[in-house]
C-alpha positions as protocol buffer text, in pm:
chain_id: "A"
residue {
  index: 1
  type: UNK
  ca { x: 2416 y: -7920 z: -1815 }
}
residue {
  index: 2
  type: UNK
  ca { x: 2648 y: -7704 z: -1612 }
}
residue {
  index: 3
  type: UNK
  ca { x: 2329 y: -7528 z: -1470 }
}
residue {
  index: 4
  type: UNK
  ca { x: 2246 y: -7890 z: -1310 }
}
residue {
  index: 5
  type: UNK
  ca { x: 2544 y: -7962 z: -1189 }
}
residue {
  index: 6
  type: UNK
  ca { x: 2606 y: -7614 z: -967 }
}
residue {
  index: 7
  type: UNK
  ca { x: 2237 y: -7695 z: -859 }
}
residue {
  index: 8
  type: UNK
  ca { x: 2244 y: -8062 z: -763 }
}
residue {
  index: 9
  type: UNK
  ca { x: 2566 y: -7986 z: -569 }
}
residue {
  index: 10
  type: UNK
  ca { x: 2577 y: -7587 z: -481 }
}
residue {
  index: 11
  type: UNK
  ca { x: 2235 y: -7544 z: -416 }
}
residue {
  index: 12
  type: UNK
  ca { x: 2191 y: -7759 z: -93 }
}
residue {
  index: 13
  type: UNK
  ca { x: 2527 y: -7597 z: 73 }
}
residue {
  index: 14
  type: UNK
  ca { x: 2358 y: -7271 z: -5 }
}
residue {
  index: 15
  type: UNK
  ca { x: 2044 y: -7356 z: 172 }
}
residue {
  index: 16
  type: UNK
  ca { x: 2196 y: -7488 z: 467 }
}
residue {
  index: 17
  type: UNK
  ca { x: 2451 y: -7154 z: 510 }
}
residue {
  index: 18
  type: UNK
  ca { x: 2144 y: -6911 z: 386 }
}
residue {
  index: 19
  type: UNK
  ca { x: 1874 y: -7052 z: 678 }
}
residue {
  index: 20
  type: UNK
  ca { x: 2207 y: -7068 z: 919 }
}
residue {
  index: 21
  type: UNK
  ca { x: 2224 y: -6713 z: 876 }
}
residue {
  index: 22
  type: UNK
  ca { x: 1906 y: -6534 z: 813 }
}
residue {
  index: 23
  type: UNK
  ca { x: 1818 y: -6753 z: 1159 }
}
residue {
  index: 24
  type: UNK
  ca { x: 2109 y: -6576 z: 1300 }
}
residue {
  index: 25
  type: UNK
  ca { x: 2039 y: -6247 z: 1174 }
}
residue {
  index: 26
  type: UNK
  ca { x: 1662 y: -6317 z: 1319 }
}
residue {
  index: 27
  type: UNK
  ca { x: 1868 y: -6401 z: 1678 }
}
residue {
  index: 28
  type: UNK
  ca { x: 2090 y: -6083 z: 1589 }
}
residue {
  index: 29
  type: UNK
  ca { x: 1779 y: -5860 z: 1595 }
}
residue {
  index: 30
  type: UNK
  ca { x: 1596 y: -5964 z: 1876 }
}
residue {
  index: 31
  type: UNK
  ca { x: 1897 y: -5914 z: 2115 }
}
residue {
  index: 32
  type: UNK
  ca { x: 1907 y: -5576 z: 1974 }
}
residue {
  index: 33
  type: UNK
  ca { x: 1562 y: -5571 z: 2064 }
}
residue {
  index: 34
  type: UNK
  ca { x: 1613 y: -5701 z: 2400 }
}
residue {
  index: 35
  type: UNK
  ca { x: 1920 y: -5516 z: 2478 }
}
residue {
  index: 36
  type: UNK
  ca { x: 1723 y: -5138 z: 2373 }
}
residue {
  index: 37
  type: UNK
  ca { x: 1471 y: -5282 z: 2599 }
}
residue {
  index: 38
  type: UNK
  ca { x: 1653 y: -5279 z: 2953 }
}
residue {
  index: 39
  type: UNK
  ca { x: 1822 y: -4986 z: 2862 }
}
residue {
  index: 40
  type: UNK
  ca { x: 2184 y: -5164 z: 2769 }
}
residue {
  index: 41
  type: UNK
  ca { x: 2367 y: -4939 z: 2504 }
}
residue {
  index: 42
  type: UNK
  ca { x: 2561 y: -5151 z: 2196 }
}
residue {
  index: 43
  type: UNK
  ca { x: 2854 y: -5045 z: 2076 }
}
residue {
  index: 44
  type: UNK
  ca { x: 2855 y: -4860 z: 1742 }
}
residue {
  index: 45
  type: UNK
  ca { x: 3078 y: -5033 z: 1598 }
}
residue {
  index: 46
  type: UNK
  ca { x: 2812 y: -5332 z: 1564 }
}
residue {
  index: 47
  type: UNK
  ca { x: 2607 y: -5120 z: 1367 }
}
residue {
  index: 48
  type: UNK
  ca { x: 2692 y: -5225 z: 1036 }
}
residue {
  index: 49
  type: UNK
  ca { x: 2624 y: -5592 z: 1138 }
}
residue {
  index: 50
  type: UNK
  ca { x: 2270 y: -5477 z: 1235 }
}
residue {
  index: 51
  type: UNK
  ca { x: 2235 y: -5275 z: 871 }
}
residue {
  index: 52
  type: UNK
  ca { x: 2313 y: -5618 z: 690 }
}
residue {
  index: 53
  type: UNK
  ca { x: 2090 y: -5868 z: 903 }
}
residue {
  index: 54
  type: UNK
  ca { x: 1823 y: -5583 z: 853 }
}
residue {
  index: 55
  type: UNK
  ca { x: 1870 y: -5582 z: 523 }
}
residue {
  index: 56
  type: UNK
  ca { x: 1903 y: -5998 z: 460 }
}
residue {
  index: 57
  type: UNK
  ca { x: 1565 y: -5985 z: 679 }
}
residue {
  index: 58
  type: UNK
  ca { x: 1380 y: -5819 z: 452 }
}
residue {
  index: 59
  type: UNK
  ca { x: 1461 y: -5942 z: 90 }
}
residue {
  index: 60
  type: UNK
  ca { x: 1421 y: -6289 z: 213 }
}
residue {
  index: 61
  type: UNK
  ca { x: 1082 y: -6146 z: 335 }
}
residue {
  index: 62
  type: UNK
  ca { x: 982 y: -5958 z: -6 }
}
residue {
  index: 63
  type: UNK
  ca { x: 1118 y: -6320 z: -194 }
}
residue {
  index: 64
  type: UNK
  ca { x: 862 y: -6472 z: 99 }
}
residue {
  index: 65
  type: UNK
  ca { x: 636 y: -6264 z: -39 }
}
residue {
  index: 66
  type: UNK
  ca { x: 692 y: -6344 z: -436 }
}
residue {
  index: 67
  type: UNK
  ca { x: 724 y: -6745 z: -368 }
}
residue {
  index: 68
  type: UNK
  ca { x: 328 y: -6712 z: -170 }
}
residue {
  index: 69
  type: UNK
  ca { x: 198 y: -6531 z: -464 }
}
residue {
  index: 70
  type: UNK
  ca { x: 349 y: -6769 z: -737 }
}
residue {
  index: 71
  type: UNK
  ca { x: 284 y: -7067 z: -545 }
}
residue {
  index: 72
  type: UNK
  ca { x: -112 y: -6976 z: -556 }
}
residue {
  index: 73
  type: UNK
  ca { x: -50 y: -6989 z: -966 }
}
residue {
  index: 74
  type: UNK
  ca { x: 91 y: -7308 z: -926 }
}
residue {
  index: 75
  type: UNK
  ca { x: -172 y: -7433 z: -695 }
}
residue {
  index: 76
  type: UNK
  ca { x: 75 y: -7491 z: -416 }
}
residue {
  index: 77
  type: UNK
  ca { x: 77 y: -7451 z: -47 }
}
residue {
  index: 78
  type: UNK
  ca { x: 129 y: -7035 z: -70 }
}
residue {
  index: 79
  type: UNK
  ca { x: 239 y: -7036 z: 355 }
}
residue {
  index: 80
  type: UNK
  ca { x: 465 y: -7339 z: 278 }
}
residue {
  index: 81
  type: UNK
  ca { x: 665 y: -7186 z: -10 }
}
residue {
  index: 82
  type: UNK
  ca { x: 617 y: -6841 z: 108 }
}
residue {
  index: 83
  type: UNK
  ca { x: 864 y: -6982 z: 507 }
}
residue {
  index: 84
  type: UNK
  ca { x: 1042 y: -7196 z: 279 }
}
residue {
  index: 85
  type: UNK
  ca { x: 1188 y: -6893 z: 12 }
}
residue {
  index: 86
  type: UNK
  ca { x: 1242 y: -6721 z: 348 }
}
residue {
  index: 87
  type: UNK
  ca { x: 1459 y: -6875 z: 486 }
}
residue {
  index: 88
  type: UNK
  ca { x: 1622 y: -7032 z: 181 }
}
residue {
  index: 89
  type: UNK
  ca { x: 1592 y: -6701 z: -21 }
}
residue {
  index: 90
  type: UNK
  ca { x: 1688 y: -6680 z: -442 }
}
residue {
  index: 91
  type: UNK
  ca { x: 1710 y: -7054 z: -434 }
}
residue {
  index: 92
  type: UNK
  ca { x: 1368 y: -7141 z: -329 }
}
residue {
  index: 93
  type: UNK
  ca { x: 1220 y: -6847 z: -592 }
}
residue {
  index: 94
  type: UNK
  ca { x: 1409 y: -7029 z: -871 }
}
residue {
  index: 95
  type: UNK
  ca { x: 1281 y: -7421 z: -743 }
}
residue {
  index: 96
  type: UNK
  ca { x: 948 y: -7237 z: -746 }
}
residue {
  index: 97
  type: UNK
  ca { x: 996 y: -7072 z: -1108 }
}
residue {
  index: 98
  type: UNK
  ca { x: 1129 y: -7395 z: -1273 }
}
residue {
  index: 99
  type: UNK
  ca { x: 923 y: -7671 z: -1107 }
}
residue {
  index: 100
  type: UNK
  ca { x: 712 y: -7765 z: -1376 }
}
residue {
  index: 101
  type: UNK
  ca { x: 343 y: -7751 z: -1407 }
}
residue {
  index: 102
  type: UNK
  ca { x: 249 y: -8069 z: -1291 }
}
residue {
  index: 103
  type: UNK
  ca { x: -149 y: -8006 z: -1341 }
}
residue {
  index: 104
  type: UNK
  ca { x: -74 y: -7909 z: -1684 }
}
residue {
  index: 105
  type: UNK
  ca { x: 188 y: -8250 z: -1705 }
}
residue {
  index: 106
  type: UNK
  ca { x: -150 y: -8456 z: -1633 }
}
residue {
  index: 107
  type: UNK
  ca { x: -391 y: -8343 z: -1896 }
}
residue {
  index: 108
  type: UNK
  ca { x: -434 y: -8618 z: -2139 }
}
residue {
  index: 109
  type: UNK
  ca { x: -457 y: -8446 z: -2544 }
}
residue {
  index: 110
  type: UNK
  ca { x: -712 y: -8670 z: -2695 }
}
């Protein structure tokens, strides 16, 4: 019961600030890419900032990863779930995890 509530009214505020940010961290990076590219030195002290987007950036890619593999089980769309859990992150793994087997769902026990 409680678990529905925190995800029918959490759950989409999460998924709006996670792809608000892991966009920005993807914005983040290729400025820093851009930047080491004509030469123009940032300041150190944005270096942690960098650390953290790099390291958002790549769970949200290994959960990418996970939801593409788990979505084949499930006979889903594995590109579509894989973009999806990446930029939505945990939340999109456990949508994935507790969706129920709908082919399963359809099998008529005669």
């Amino acid at each position: 019961m409680i678990f529905n509530q925190i995800k029918t009214t959490l759950f989409p505020v999460i998924k709006v600030i996670s792809t608000v940010l892991i966009i920005s961290a993807i914005t983040w990076e290729l400025g820093n890419i851009y930047a080491t590219s004509v030469n123009y030195q940032i300041p150190d002290s944005l270096n942690p900032i960098f650390w953290i987007g790099r390291f958002a950036l790549t769970s949200h890619f290994l959960e990418g990863i996970i939801a593409a593999v788990y979505a084949i089980q499930k006979n889903k769309k594995p590109i579509s779930y894989g973009i999806y859990t990446f930029f939505i992150g945990t939340i999109g793994l456990i949508e994935l995890f507790l969706e129920k087997d709908e082919n399963l769902a359809n099998v008529e026990i005669k």
